[in-house]
SEMAR-883786 format. One record per residue (C-alpha): y, x, z; residue in three letters. Coordinates in steps of 0.2 Angstrom, whole numbers, plus 5000, padded with zeros to 4 digits. Layout:
N
YXZala...
//
This chain:
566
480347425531unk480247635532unk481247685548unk483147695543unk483747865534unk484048025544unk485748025548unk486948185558unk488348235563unk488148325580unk487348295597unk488648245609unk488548255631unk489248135643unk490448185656unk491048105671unk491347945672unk492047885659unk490647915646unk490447845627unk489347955618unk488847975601unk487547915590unk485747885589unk484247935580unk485148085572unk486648195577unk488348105576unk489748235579unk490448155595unk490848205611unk491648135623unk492148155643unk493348075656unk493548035674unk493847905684unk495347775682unk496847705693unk497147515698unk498447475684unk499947345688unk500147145683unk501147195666unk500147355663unk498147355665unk496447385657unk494847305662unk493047355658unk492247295640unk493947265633unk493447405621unk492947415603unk493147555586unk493747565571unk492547605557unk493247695541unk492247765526unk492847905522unk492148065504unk490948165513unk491848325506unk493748285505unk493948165519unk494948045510unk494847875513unk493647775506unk493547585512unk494647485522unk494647495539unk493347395550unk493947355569unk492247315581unk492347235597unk491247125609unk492647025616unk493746885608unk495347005602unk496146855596unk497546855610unk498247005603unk500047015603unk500447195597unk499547315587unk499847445572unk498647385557unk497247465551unk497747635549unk496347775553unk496747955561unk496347995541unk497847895537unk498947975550unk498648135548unk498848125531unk500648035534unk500647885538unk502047815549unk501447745566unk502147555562unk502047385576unk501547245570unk501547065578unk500446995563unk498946915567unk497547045574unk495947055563unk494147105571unk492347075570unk491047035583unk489647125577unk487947035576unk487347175586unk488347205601unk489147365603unk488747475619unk489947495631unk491147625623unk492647645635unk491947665654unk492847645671unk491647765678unk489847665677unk489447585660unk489447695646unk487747775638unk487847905623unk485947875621unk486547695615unk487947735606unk486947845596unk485447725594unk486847585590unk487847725576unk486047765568unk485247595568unk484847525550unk485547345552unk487047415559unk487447505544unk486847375533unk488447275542unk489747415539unk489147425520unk489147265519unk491147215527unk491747395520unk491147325501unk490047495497unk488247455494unk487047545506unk486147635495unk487947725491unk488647725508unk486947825514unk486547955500unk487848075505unk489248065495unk490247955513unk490247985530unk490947855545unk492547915553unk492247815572unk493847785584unk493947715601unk495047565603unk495847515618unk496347315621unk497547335637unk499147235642unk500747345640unk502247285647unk501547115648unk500947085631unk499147105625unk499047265613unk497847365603unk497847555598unk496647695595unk497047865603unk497747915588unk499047765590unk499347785609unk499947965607unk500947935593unk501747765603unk502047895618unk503047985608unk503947825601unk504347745618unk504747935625unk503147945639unk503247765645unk501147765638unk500747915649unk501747865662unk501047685665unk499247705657unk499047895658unk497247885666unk496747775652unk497847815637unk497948015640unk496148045647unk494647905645unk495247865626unk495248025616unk493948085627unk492947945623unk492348035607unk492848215597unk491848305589unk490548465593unk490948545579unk492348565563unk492048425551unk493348345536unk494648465542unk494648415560unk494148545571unk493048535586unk493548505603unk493148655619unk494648595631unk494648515648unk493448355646unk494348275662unk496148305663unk497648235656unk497748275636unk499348305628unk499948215612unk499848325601unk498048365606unk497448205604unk498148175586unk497148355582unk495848355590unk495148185601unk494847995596unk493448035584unk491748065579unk491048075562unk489547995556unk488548085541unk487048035531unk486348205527unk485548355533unk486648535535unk485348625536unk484348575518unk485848655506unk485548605487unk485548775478unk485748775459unk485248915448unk486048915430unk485949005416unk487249055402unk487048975385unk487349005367unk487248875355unk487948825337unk489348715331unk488848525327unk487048535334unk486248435347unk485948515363unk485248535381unk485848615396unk484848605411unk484648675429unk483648695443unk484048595458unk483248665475unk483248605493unk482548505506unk481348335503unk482348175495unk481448035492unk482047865482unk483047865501unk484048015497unk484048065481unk484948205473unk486148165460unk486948275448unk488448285435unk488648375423unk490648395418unk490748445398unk492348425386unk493048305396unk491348195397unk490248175411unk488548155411unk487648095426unk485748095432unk485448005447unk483847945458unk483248145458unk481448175470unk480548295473unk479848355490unk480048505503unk479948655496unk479848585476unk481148635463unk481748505449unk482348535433unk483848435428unk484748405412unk485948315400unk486048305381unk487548335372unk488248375354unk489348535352unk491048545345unk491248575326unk492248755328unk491848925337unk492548905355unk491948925375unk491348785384unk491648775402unk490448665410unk490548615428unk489148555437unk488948465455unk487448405465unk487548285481unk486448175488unk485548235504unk486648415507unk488448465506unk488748465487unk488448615477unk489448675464unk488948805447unk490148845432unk489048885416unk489948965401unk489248895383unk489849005369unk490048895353unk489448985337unk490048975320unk488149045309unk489048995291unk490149155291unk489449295281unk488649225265unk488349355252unk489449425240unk489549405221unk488149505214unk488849585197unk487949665182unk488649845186unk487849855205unk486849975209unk485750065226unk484750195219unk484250225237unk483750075241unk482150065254unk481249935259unk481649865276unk480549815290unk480549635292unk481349585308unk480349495320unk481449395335unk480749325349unk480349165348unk479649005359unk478548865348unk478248785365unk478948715381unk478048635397unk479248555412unk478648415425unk479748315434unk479448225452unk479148055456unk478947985473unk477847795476unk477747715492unk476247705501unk476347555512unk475547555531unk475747375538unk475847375559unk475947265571unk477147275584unk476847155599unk478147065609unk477446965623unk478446835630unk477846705645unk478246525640unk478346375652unk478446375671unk477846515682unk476146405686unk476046315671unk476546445657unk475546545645unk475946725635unk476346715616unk476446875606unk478246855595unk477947005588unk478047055568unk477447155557unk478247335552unk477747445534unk477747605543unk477347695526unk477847855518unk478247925501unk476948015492unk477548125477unk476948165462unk477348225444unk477348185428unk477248335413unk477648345398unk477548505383unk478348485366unk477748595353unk478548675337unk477848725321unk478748775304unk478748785289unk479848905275unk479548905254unk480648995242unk480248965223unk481349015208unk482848945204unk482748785191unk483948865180unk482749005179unk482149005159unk481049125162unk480049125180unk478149105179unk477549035196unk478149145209unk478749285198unk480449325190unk481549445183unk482749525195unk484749455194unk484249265195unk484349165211unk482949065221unk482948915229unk482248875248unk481648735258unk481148765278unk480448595287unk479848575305unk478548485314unk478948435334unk477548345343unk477548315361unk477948185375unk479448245380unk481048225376unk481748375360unk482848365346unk482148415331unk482248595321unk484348585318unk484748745311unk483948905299unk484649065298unk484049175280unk484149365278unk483749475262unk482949625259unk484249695248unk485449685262unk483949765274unk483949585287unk485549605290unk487649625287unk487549455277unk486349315276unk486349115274unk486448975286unk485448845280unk486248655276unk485148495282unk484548385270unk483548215267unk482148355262unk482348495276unk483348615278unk484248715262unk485248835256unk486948775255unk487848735237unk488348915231unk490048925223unk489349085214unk488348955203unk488848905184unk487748765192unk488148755209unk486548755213unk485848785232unk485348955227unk485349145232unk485449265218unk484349425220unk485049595215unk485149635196unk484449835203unk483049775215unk481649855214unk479949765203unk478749705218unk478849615233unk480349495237unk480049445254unk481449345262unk481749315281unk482049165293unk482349135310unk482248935312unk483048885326unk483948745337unk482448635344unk483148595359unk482248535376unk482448525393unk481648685396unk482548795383unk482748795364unk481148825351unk481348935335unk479949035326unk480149155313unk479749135294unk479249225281unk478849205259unk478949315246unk478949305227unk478549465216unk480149545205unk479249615189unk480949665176unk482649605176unk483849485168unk484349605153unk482749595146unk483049445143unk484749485133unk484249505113unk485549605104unk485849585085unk487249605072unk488249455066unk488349435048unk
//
């Protein structure tokens, strides 16, 4: 299997003799420091190994607790008398009450043995404890007794919160506390921890670990590394390093855009998500926050120096309104937050007046027909990432049999030291349309595509959307006339089983999907306007503009016949 995820916090230094260190592979955020420690007495005494930590999973970003907390030792903990729980320095800094508890002591013996973490001057080795904190199977074993699946526990969204437990007898009976606890039980008992275990409790425990630099709230510590701490130090500062499963250095930075859609319309809203290499190991994962809704997209790749395009599908609202939409990214980096505004906008607002048989525009002048930008196409990829595996062996001789008689045999096994190679796969939509305006049906006297001003036309606009990637198809059209020069009024088309249409006009005897022309436009050319619009894709929205005509020759009072009645 690869070699475990890349995992940090802070490289940490051993002092004196009392040295626990940090962890592995990585940069755990521990330090640690210490001195040498006193002969104890026969009701009050410590003895090397008796040691262990407590293991909490904690939000990567808040700091709250996550999990239960895990206590790891190597020895049989079972003779415990007197201990506080499972509360982690989390737990008391956030208000928990420091509580004894004669109940039975609960502990695990890790499959892989911890390194020495507490040492009387001779046995402790960051280099371990780091190897140990940063080891795969290690981790796979607190994911597994803390109930979070390793995947989760590892793609940045947790971190490990790691205290030093002391297994001492105090006052004769067999106890267990974290530095954290000792402090807080010095302050219970009014010094009688100091003053009968002040080399161990005060000094080697909290300095056992704490961290290089600010993390979750806690802030690093730059004191004396071998002298007696005081309480309130230790609760602050000492008793705890940090494990996180990310790299600081590899930020995730969104760019976003402002967007403008319509009301009851099927949308996209996408960014670009930057930073760092993440692999299937440690994907990005991003959420989109909209109306109450989130919309997720998980297992994100790409590699170093790539960008990624990211989306989510959506319906508007049916009214005009703002939209706040909150996105966040995590996976691989400290999460990064971006606020995009959506105005929501109502088309169906300024439909043309009445036309009457008085009107008139004796100035009227042919306008020119607008021309909008438009995009009939769109081209995204997105990143994918395969594993290309590299079988080695790794050889592990061992001599079998006597010293005379024996013989070597290789116990060794094989190891897939592959990588991830990435690659992408595009796709492009494309949009074409289509717009046809004929004369009304009720017109009694249209030939073709020529009419007498004063009656009303009908129109039909249908889109074509081909591609391989994903689109909605053409939602909306927008009509503008020419007696109106493009603009101050216009139409918002309706869908329907054939395309889009004018909507039902309640100006019509019929109440027909028609647009009446003016009774005083000009005879010529009739040439209407539309921007189609509303194909939405990951990569931005598609609309083209559209143009027919029909030819005005007279109006409708040539067609009124006046006659005396008899």
């Amino acid at each position: 299997m690869k070699k475990f995820i890349r995992i940090i916090a802070a490289a940490m230094v051993a002092f004196f003799c009392l040295q626990i260190a940090a962890f592995a592979e990585g940069d755990p955020n521990i330090d640690n420091g210490g001195g040498g420690l006193k002969d104890g007495s026969s009701e009050n005494f410590w003895n090397p190994g008796n040691d262990g930590v407590r293991v909490t999973v904690v939000d990567s970003e808040t700091g709250t607790v996550q999990s239960a907390s895990i206590d790891y030792t190597n020895t049989n903990a079972s003779d415990i008398a007197l201990h506080f729980g499972k509360v982690s320095k989390a737990g008391y800094v956030g208000g928990s009450a420091l509580s004894a508890t004669t109940s039975s002591y609960t502990f695990i013996n890790p499959t892989e043995p911890l390194p020495t973490i507490i040492s009387d001057g001779s046995g402790a080795s960051i280099e371990e404890i780091r190897s140990y904190f940063t080891d795969e199977q290690v981790v796979r074993r607190i994911a597994e007794h803390t109930g979070i699946k390793f995947d989760d526990l590892t793609n940045g969204d947790y971190k490990l919160m790691v205290e030093p437990i002391m297994y001492i007898t105090f006052n004769g009976i067999r106890t267990a506390m974290t530095a954290t606890e000792a402090a807080l039980y010095n302050m219970q008992t009014g010094g009688e921890m100091i003053n009968k275990m002040g080399p161990l409790s005060h000094k080697n425990l909290p300095l056992a670990m704490f961290l290089e630099k600010d993390d979750l709230g806690y802030t690093a510590w730059t004191g004396s590394k071998n002298s007696y701490m005081t309480d309130s130090d230790i609760i602050q500062y000492l008793g705890v390093g940090i494990v996180s499963f990310k790299e600081p250095e590899e930020e995730v930075e969104v760019e976003a855009a402002d967007y403008e859609y319509r009301v009851d319309t099927d949308v996209y809203t996408s960014i670009t998500v930057t930073g760092g290499e993440h692999s299937p190991d440690n994907p990005v994962t991003v959420r989109f926050y909209i109306k109450n809704k989130v919309y997720t997209v998980g297992n994100i790749v790409y590699p170093k120096g790539a960008s990624q395009l990211v989306w989510c599908k959506w319906h508007t609202p049916n009214t005009e309104q703002t939209v706040k939409i909150k996105v966040t990214v995590t996976g691989g980096a400290s999460a990064s937050k971006t606020n995009i505004t959506a105005n929501i906008v109502d088309l169906n607002k300024n439909p043309p007046p009445d036309p009457t048989a008085d009107d008139r525009n004796d100035s009227f002048r042919a306008a020119a027909v607008p021309n909008r930008a438009q995009k009939t196409s769109a081209a995204w990829s997105v990143w994918r990432a395969r594993w290309i595996p590299d079988w080695v062996w790794h050889s592990n001789w061992h001599w079998v049999g006597s010293f005379e008689d024996g013989y070597w045999v290789d116990y060794g096994y094989w190891v897939d030291e592959g990588e991830w190679e990435f690659y992408t796969n595009s796709y492009s939509v494309s949009m074409s349309a289509n717009m046809r305006i004929t004369c009304d049906e009720k017109n009694p006297t249209a030939v073709g595509r020529t009419m007498k001003s004063g009656y009303g036309i009908n129109e039909k606009v249908t889109g074509y959307v081909s591609g391989n990637g994903e689109h909605t198809e053409l939602q909306n059209a927008v009509t503008y006339f020419p007696e109106f020069y493009y603009q101050t009024y216009w139409r918002l088309l309706e869908r329907t089983d054939g395309g889009l249409e004018f909507r039902k006009n309640k100006y019509s005897t019929y109440n027909n999907r028609t647009h009446f022309s003016p009774i005083w436009f000009p005879d010529g050319n009739y040439k209407v306007y539309t921007w189609a619009l509303d194909c939405w894709t990951p990569a931005g929205m598609l609309s083209a503009n559209l143009t027919d005509s029909l030819t005005i020759k007279g109006n409708v009072f040539d067609d009124w016949h006046i006659a005396p009645s008899h």
